[in-house]
C-alpha positions in Angstrom: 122.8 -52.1 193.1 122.8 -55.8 194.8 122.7 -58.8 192.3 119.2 -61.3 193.8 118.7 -64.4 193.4 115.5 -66.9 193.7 115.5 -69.6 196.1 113.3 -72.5 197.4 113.2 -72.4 201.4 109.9 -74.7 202.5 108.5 -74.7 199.3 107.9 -70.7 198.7 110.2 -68.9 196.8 112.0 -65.8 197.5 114.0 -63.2 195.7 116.9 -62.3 198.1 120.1 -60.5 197.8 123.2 -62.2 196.8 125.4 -61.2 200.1 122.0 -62.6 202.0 122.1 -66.0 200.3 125.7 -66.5 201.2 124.7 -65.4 205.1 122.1 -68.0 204.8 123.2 -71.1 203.0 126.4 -70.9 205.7 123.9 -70.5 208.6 121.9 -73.3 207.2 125.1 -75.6 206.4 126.3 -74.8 210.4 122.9 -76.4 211.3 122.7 -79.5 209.2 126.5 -80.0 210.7 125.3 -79.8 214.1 123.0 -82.3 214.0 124.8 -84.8 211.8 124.4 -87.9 212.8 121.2 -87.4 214.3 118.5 -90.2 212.9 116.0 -87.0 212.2 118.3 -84.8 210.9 116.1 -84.4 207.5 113.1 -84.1 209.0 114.8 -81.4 211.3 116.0 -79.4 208.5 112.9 -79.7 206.7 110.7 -78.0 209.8 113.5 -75.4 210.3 112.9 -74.4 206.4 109.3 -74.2 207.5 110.0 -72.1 209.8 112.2 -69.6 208.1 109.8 -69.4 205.1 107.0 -68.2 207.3 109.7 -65.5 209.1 110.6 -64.3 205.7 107.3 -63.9 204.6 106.5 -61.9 207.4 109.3 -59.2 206.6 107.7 -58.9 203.3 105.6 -56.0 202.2 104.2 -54.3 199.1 107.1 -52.0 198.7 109.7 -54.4 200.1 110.3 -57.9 198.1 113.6 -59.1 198.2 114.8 -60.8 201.5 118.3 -58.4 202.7 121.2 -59.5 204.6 119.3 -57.6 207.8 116.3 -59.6 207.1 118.5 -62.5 207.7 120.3 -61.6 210.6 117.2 -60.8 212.3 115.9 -64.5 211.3 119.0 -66.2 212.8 118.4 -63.8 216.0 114.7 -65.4 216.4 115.6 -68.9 215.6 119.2 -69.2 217.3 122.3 -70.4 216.5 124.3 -73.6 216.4 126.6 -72.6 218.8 124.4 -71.4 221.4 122.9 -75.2 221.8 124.1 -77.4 224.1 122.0 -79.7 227.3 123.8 -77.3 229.7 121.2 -74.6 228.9 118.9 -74.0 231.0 115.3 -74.7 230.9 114.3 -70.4 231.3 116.9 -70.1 228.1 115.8 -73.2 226.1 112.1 -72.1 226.6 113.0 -68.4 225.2 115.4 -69.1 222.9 118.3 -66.3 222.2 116.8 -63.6 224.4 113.3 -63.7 222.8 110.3 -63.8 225.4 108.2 -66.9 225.6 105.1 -66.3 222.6 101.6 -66.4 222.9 100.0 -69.5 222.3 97.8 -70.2 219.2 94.9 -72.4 218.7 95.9 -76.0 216.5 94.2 -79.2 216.5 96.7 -81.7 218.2 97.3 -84.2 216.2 99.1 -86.1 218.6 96.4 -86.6 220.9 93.4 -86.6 219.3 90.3 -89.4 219.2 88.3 -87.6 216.3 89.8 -84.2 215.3 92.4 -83.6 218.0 89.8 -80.5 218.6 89.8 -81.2 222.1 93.5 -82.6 222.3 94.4 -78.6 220.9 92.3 -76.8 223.4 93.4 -78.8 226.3 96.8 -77.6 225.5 95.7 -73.9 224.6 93.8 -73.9 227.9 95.6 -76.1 229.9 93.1 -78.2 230.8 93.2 -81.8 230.8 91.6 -82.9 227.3 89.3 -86.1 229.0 87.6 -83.1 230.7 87.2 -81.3 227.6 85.8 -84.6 225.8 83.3 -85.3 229.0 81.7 -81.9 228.2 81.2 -82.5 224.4 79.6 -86.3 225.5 77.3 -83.8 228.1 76.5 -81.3 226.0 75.5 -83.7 223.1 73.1 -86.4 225.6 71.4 -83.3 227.3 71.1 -80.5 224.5 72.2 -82.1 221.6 74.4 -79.8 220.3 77.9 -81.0 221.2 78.4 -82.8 217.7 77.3 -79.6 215.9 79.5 -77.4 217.9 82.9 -79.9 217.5 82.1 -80.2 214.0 82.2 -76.5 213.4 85.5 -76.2 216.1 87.2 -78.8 213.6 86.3 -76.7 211.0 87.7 -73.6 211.9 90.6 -74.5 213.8 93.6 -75.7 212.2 95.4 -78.7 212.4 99.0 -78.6 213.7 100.6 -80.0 211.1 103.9 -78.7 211.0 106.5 -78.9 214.2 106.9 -75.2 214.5 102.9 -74.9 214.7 103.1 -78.2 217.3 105.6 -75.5 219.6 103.2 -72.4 218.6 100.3 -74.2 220.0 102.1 -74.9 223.3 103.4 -71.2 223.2 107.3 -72.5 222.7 109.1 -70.0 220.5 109.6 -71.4 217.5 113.5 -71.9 217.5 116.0 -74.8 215.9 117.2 -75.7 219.4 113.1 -76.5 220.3 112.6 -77.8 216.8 115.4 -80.1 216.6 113.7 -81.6 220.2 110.5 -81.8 219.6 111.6 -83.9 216.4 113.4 -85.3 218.6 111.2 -86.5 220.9 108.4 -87.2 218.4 111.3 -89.8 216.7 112.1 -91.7 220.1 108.1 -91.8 220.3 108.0 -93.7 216.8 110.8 -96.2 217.9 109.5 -97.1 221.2 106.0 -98.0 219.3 107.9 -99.8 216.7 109.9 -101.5 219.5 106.5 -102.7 221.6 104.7 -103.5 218.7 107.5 -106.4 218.2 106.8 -107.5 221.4 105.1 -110.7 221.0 103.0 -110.4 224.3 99.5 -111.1 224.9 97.0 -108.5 224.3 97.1 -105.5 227.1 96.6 -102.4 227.6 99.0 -100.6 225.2 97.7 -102.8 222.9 94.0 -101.8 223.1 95.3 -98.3 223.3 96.9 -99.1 220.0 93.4 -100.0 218.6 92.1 -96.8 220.0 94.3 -95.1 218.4 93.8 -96.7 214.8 89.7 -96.0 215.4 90.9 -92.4 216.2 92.7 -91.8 213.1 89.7 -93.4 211.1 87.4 -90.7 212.5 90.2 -87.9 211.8 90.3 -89.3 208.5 87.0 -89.0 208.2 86.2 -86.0 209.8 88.7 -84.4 207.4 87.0 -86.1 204.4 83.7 -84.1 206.0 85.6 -80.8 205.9 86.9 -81.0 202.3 83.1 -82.0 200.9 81.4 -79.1 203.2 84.4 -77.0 201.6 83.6 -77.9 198.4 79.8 -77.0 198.6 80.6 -73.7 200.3 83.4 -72.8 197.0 80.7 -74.1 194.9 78.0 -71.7 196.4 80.3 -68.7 196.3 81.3 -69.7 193.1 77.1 -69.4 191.6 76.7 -66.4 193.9 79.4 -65.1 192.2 78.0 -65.8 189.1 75.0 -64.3 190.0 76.1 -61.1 191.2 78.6 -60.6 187.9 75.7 -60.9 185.6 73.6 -58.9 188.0 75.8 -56.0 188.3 76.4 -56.2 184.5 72.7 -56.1 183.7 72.2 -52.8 185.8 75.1 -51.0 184.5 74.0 -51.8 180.7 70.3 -50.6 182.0 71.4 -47.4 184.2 74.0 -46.4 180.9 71.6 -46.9 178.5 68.9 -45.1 180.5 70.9 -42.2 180.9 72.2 -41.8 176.8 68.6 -42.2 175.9 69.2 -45.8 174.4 66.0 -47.5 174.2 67.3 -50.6 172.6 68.8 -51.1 176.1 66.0 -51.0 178.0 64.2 -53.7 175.9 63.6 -56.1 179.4 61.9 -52.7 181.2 60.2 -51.0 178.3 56.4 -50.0 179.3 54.6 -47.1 179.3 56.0 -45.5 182.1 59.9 -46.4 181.3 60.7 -45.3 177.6 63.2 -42.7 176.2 60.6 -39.7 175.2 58.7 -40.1 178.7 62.1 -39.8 180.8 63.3 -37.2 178.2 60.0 -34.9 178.5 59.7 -35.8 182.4 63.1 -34.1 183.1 62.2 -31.4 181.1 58.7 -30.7 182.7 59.7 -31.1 186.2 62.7 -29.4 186.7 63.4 -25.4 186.4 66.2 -25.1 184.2 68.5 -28.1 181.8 71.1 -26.8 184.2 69.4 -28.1 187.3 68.5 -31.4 185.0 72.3 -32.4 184.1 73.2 -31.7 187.3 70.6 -33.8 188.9 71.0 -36.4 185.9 74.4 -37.0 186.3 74.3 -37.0 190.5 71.5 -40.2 189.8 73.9 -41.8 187.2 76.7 -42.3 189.9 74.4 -42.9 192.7 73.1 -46.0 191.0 76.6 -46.9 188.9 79.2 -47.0 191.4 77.1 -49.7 194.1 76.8 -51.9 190.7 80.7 -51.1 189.9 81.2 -52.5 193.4 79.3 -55.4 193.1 80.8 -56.0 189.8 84.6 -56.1 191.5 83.1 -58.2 194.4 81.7 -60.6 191.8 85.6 -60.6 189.9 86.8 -61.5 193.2 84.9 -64.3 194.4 84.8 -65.9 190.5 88.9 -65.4 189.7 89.5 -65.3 193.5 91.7 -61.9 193.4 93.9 -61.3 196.2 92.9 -57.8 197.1 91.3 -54.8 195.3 93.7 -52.2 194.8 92.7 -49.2 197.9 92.7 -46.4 195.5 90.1 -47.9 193.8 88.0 -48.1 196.8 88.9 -44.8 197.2 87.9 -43.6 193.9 84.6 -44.9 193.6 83.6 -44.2 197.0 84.2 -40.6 196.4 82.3 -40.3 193.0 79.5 -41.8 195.1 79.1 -39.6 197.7 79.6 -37.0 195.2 76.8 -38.7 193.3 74.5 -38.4 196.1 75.3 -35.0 196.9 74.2 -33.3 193.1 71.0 -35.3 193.8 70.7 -34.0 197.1 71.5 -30.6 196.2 69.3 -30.4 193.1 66.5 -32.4 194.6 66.2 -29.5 197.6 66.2 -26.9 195.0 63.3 -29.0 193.4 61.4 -29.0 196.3 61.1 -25.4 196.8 59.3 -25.1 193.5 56.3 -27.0 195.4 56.4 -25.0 198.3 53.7 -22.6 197.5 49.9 -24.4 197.0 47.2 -22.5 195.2 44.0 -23.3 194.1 41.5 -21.6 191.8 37.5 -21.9 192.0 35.6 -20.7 188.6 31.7 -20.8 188.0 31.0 -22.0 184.7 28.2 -21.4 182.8 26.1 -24.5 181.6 22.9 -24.5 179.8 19.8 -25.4 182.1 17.8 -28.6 180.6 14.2 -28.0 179.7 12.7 -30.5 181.8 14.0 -31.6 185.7 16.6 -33.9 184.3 20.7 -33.4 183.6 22.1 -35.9 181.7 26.0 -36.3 182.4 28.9 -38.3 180.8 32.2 -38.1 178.9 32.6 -37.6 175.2 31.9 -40.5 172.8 35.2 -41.5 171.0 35.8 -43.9 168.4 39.8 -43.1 168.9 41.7 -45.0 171.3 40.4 -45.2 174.6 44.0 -44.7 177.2 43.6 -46.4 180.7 45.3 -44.1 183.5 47.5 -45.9 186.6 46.9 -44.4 189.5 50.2 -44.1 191.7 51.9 -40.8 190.0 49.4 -38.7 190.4 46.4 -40.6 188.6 48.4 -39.2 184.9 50.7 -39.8 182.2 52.9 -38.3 179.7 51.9 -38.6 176.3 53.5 -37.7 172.7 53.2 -37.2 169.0 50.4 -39.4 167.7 49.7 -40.9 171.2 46.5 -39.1 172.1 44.2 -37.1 170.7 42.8 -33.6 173.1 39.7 -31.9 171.6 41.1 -28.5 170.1 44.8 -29.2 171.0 47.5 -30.2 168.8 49.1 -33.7 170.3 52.1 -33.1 169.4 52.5 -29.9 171.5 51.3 -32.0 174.5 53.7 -33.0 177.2 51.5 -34.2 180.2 47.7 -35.4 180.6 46.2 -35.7 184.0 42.8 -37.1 184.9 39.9 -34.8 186.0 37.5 -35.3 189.1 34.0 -34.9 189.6 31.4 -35.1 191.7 27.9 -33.2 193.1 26.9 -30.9 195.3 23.7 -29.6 196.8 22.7 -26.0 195.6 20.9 -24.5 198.1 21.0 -20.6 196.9 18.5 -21.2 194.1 17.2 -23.9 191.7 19.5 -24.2 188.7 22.6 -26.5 188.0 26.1 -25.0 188.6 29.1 -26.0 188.0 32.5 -25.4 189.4 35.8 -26.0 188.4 38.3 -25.5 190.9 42.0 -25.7 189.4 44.9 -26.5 192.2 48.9 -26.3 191.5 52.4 -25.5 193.6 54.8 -22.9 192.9 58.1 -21.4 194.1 55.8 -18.2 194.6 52.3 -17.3 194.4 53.0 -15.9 191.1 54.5 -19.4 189.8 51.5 -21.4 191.5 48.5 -19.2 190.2 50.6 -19.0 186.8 50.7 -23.1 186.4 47.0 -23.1 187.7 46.3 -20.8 184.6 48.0 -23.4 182.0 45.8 -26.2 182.8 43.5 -26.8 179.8 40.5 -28.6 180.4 37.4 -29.4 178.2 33.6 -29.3 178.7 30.5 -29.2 176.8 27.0 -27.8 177.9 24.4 -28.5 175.4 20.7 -28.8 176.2 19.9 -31.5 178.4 23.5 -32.7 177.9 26.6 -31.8 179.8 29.8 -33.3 178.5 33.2 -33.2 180.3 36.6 -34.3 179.2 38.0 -36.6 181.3 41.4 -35.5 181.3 43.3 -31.8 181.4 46.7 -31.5 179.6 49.4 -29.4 180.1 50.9 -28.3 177.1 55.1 -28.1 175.4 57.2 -26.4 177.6 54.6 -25.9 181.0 56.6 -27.4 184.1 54.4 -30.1 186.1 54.1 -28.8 189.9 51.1 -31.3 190.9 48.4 -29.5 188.9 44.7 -30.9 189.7 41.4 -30.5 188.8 38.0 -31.4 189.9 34.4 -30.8 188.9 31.8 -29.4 191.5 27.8 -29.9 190.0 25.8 -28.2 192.5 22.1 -29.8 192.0 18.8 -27.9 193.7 16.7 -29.8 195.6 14.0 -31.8 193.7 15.9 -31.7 190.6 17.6 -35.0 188.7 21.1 -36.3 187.3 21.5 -39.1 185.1 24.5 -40.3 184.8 25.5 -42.1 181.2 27.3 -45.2 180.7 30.7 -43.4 179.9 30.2 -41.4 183.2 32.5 -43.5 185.1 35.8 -42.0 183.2 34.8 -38.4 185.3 33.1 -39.5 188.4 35.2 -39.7 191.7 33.5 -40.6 195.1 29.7 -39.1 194.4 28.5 -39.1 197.6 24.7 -40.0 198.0 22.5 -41.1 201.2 23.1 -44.7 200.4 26.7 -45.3 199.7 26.3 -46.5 196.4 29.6 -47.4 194.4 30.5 -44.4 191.7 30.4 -47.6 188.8 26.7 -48.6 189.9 25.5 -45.3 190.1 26.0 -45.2 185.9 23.2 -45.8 184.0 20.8 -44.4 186.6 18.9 -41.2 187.2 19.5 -39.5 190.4 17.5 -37.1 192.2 18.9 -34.7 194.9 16.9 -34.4 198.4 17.7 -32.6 201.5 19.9 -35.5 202.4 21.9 -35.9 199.3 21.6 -37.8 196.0 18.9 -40.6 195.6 17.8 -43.1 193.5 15.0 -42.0 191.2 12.0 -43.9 193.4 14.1 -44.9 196.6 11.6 -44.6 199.9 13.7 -43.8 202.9 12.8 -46.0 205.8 10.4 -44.7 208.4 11.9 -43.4 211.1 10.7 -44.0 214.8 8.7 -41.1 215.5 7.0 -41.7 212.0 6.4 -45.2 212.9 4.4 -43.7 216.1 3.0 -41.0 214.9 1.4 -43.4 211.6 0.2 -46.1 214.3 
């Protein structure tokens, strides 16, 4: 067990062994001696801290936080010692610095050569390229295409400045050791006491002197350039920040919706309630669609996480951007990434199993028998009802679900009713004889013929032949405990030629797509009498125009 300590080195603090510290603090106490005297010896110490905070923090991981006497060691082996230092080194060992091969460069605004930004001051130096060329080709691309502002704006924006003197030597690809440190500081000191020193000169106004101004105009743009950058920052955390916002509340909403859909809580789907989303209708939809409750849970639960775990993620995402988290934990990633696909593959799974239940179509034709009117015309409609009248989307299959006290079925019980769908009808001509026939041809699926003629067979329809009246339901129902495999129905009226229909003003709830010889819309065929010719259905009087042989054959 090794007693640790915290200490300050460049403003981040680290735990680090005892025996490390004392390694340290005397390696750090043999450099401040060696440059004693120096004029920049603060400053010099100050960028060497820098440096050795960033090295640290590098040797840090998840499982590893405390700084060891072999972290250290290795730190001193990268940055050099005092008492390999000396102006008899040469310029290969000074450039590498204690055996270490010269590093890559990195990208840095220069700050010591800039106009602006120092954007073209850093490339020059990354790319070795003179930085008046670089400058000449922002000036070009701006006065021809316009876009050399934009494009140096965005560069000053992304690429840091170098700030510190170890990222001044990681721009020019120096290692970043004390011996090039303690130059470069160096060097940038003599800099600052040669300007002092000329700008006592009391000389006329030259060159260096219009440099000078240069320079000042330079540092105003910088400055505010930078101001740019820190307002265009602030809008962009400010965005985040509402999309953020956004997305929390967003993922929130769906979770309480998907939840509450799935434990049957209607008071939580208050903002979707309608006729087609409510807690009997999903209930009694599960139940009349799929085989077994087996099959149901099993789907049920596979839809739950398919739809939970994305808002889950978005919810995290949202934490992050709002309280700015460093990381998600991987696991987690892990975890929910796992009930997803797991999700997806119970709905999968059950849905293919659902799909074989359709694979078999069969469809039943029956000949009804219907009264014949006394004179030539059949008057046809739906039922007169001073009950509720129920409008039908089309969409899922033109029907609905209903439940106790929601509708009312001639001769059925509502409350054994779990799904209504609406009839079709239309005419036919008979040409085997001369009464009115009707049809009623009943289609469903199956798993097997035996399912499919079976579901055909639960369909219960209702129609009335009285007299000169026929009277047909609009709607079939299925009853408690029948399974819904895309049952249909339509209504065939097969007219002899010569004889008439008339359609009543509640015909439109049965008719679909009459045809007759002059296209006439299904809603303005109501309320007229019909007669059937060779041809098709016609309006009770309607002269078909002359054709051109009759034209001749008249004249």
């Amino acid at each position: 067990m090794n007693k640790t300590i915290s200490v300050n080195i460049g403003g981040r603090v680290f735990n680090i062994e005892e025996r490390a510290f004392d390694v340290l603090n005397r390696y750090l106490a043999a450099i401040r001696s060696y440059f004693e005297g120096n004029d920049s010896t603060d400053e010099i110490i100050s960028d060497i801290e820098l440096r050795l905070a960033e090295l640290f923090h590098e040797r840090l991981t998840d499982q590893k936080q405390v700084i060891t006497e072999a972290d250290v060691q290795h730190v001193m082996s990268v940055m050099g010692k005092p008492e390999e230092f000396g102006d008899d080194k040469d310029e290969t060992h000074s450039a590498t610095g204690s055996g270490y091969q010269r590093h890559s460069k990195r990208v840095f605004r220069d700050p010591d050569n800039k106009i602006v930004a120092g954007v073209c001051g850093g490339l020059g130096t990354y790319l070795g390229w003179d930085p008046l060329i670089l400058r000449l080709l922002f000036v070009i691309m701006f006065i021809f295409w316009g876009t050399g502002i934009l494009i140096y704006i965005i560069l000053a924006l992304v690429i840091p400045m170098a700030r510190t003197t170890a990222e001044k030597l990681q721009m020019r690809g120096e290692p970043v050791t004390v011996e090039n440190i303690s130059r470069k500081v160096s060097e940038s000191f003599d800099e600052v006491k040669e300007d002092i020193k000329d700008f006592g000169k009391k000389n006329n106004i030259t060159n260096e002197s219009a440099r000078g101004f240069a320079s000042k105009l330079g540092e105003l743009a910088s400055d505010l350039v930078d101001f740019l950058v820190k307002v265009i920052t602030m809008v962009f955390t400010i965005l985040g920040k509402a999309i953020g916002v956004v997305l929390f509340f967003g993922a929130m909403a769906g979770i309480i919706a998907i939840v509450a859909l799935f434990l049957g809580l209607e008071f939580g789907m208050g903002t979707v309630q309608s006729d087609f989303f409510s807690e009997d209708l999903l209930r009694g939809f599960s139940k009349a669609v799929f085989a077994n409750e087996t099959q149901r849970w099993l789907f049920m639960i596979g839809a739950l996480l398919t739809l939970l775990i994305p808002m889950i993620a978005i919810l995290l995402l949202a934490g992050r951007i709002l309280f700015s988290y460093r990381r998600i934990p991987a696991y987690s990633g892990i975890i929910l990434l796992t009930l997803w696909f797991i999700g997806i593959s119970l709905s999968a799974v059950t849905g293919i199993i659902l799909v074989k239940e359709f694979q078999i179509e069969t469809s039943v034709s029956e000949s009804l028998t219907i009264a014949q009117p006394e004179g030539d015309v059949l008057y046809v409609g739906a039922p007169e009802t001073d009950g509720p009248i129920y409008k039908f989307r089309a969409g899922f299959g033109e029907g609905h679900f209903f439940y106790k006290g929601d509708v009312t079925f001639p001769g059925l019980d509502s409350t054994d009713i779990v799904y209504i769908g609406r009839n079709q009808f239309t005419v036919a001509l008979n040409s085997t004889d001369s009464l009115y026939r009707l049809d009623i041809q009943r289609a469903a699926h199956g798993a097997t013929q035996k399912d499919a003629v079976m579901h055909t067979k639960a369909i219960e329809t209702r129609e009335v032949s009285s007299g000169d009246n026929l009277t047909i339901f609009p709607y079939f129902a299925l009853m408690e405990g029948q399974k819904i495999r895309n049952q249909q129905v339509k209504y065939v009226l097969s007219i002899p030629v010569g004889k008439k229909v008339h359609f009543n003003s509640n015909a439109h709830e049965i008719m679909h797509d009459v045809p007759n010889i002059t296209n006439t819309l299904d809603s303005d065929m109501v309320g007229k009498t019909w007669v059937m010719t060779n041809e098709g259905l016609a309006l009770e009087g309607y002269v078909a125009p002359m054709t051109e042989n009759e034209k001749v054959t008249t004249y």
